[in-house]
C-alpha positions as CSV (number, residue, x, y, z in Angstrom):
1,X,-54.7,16.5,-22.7
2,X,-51.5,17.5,-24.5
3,X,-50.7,19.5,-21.1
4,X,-50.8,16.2,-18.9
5,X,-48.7,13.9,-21.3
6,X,-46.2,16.8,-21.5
7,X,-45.6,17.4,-18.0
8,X,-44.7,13.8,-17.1
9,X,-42.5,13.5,-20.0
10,X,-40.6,16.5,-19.7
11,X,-39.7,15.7,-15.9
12,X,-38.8,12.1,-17.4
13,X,-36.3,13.9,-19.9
14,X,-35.3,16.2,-17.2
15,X,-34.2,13.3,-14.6
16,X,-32.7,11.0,-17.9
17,X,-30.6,14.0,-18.5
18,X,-29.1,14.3,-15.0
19,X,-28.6,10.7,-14.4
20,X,-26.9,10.3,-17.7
21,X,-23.8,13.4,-16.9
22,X,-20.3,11.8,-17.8
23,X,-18.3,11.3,-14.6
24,X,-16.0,13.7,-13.7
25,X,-12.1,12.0,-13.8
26,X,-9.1,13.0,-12.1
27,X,-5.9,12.8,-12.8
28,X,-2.2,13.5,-10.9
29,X,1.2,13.2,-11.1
30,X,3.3,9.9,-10.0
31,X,6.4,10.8,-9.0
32,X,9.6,8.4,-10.6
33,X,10.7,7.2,-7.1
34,X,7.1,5.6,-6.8
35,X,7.1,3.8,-10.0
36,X,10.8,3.1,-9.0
37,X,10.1,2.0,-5.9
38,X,7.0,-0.1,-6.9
39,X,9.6,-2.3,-9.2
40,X,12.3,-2.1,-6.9
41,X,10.2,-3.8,-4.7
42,X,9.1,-6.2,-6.9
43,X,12.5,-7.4,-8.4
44,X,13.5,-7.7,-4.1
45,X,10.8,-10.2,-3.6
46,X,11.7,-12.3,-6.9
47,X,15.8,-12.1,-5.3
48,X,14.2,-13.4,-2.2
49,X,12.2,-16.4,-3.3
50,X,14.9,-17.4,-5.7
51,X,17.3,-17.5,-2.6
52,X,14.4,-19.4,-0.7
53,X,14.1,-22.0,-3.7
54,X,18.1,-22.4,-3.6
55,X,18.3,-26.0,-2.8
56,X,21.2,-25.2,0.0
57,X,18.8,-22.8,1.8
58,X,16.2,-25.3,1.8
59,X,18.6,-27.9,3.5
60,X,20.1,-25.5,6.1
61,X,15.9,-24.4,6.5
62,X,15.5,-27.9,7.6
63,X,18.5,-28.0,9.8
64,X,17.0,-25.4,12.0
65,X,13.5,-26.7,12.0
66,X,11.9,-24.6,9.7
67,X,9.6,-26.0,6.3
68,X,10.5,-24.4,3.3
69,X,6.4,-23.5,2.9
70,X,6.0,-21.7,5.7
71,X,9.4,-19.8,5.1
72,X,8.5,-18.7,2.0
73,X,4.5,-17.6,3.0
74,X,6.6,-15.5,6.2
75,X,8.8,-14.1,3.2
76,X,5.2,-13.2,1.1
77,X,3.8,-11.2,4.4
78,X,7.4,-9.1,4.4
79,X,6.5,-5.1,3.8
80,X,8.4,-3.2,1.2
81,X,11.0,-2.0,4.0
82,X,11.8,-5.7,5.1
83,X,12.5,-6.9,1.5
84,X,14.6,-4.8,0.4
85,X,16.4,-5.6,3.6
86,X,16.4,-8.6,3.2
87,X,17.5,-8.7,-0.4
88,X,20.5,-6.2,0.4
89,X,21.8,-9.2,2.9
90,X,21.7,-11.2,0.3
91,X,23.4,-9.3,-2.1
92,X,26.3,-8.3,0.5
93,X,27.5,-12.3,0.1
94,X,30.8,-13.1,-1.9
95,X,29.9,-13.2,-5.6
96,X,29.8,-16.5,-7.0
97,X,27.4,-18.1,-4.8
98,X,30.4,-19.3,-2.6
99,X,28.1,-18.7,0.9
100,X,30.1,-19.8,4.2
101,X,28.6,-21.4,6.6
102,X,28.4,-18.1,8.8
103,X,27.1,-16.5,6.0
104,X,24.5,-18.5,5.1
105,X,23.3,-18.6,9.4
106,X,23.1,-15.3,9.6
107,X,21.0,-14.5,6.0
108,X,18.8,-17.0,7.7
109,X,18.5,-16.2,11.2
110,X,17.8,-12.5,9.8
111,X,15.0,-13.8,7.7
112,X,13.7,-16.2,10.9
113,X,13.8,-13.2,13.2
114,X,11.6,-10.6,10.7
115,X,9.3,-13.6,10.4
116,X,8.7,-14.0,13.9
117,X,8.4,-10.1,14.6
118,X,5.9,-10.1,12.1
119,X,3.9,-13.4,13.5
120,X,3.9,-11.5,17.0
């Protein structure tokens, strides 16, 4: 009788014990230029929508016929590469926020035109 009782309980110890291993981790390296790049990337989309949420953009958005909403969810769908782009454009205008006309067109047709390469 002790033989039976022991036989089942020793393969149920046996199979507890395997199930219960601690996982096996991992761990690498991250290079600076992808942390770098991670907040690089981040800070270019906040430059971005604060441009977008400027209230002369908005205006000149209307002008050509586009809505404000669906400029700024084209500017959400933007990869990495196409923000920081986009953000070096708008760091290239004079300082002081003194944007001429010309200026301004061309920020916006830029942004426009990724947005409809994208949509396609």
């Amino acid at each position: 009788m002790n033989l039976k009782l022991s036989r089942p309980l020793g393969i149920a110890v046996i199979s507890a014990a395997l199930c219960l291993q601690p996982m096996v981790a991992q761990a690498g390296i991250i290079s600076t230029q992808e942390v770098a790049g991670k907040n690089q990337a981040d800070a270019d989309r906040a430059k971005v929508q604060a441009f977008l949420e400027r209230a002369d953009v908005k205006q000149r958005l209307l002008a050509l016929g586009v809505k404000s909403v669906f400029a700024e969810q084209r500017v959400a769908s933007l990869s990495d590469e196409e923000i920081h782009a986009l953000a070096g454009k708008i760091d290239s205008v004079p300082a002081g926020g003194n944007l001429s006309n010309n200026d301004l067109i061309v920020i916006l047709l830029i942004a426009i035109l990724v947005t409809l390469i994208i949509a396609l």
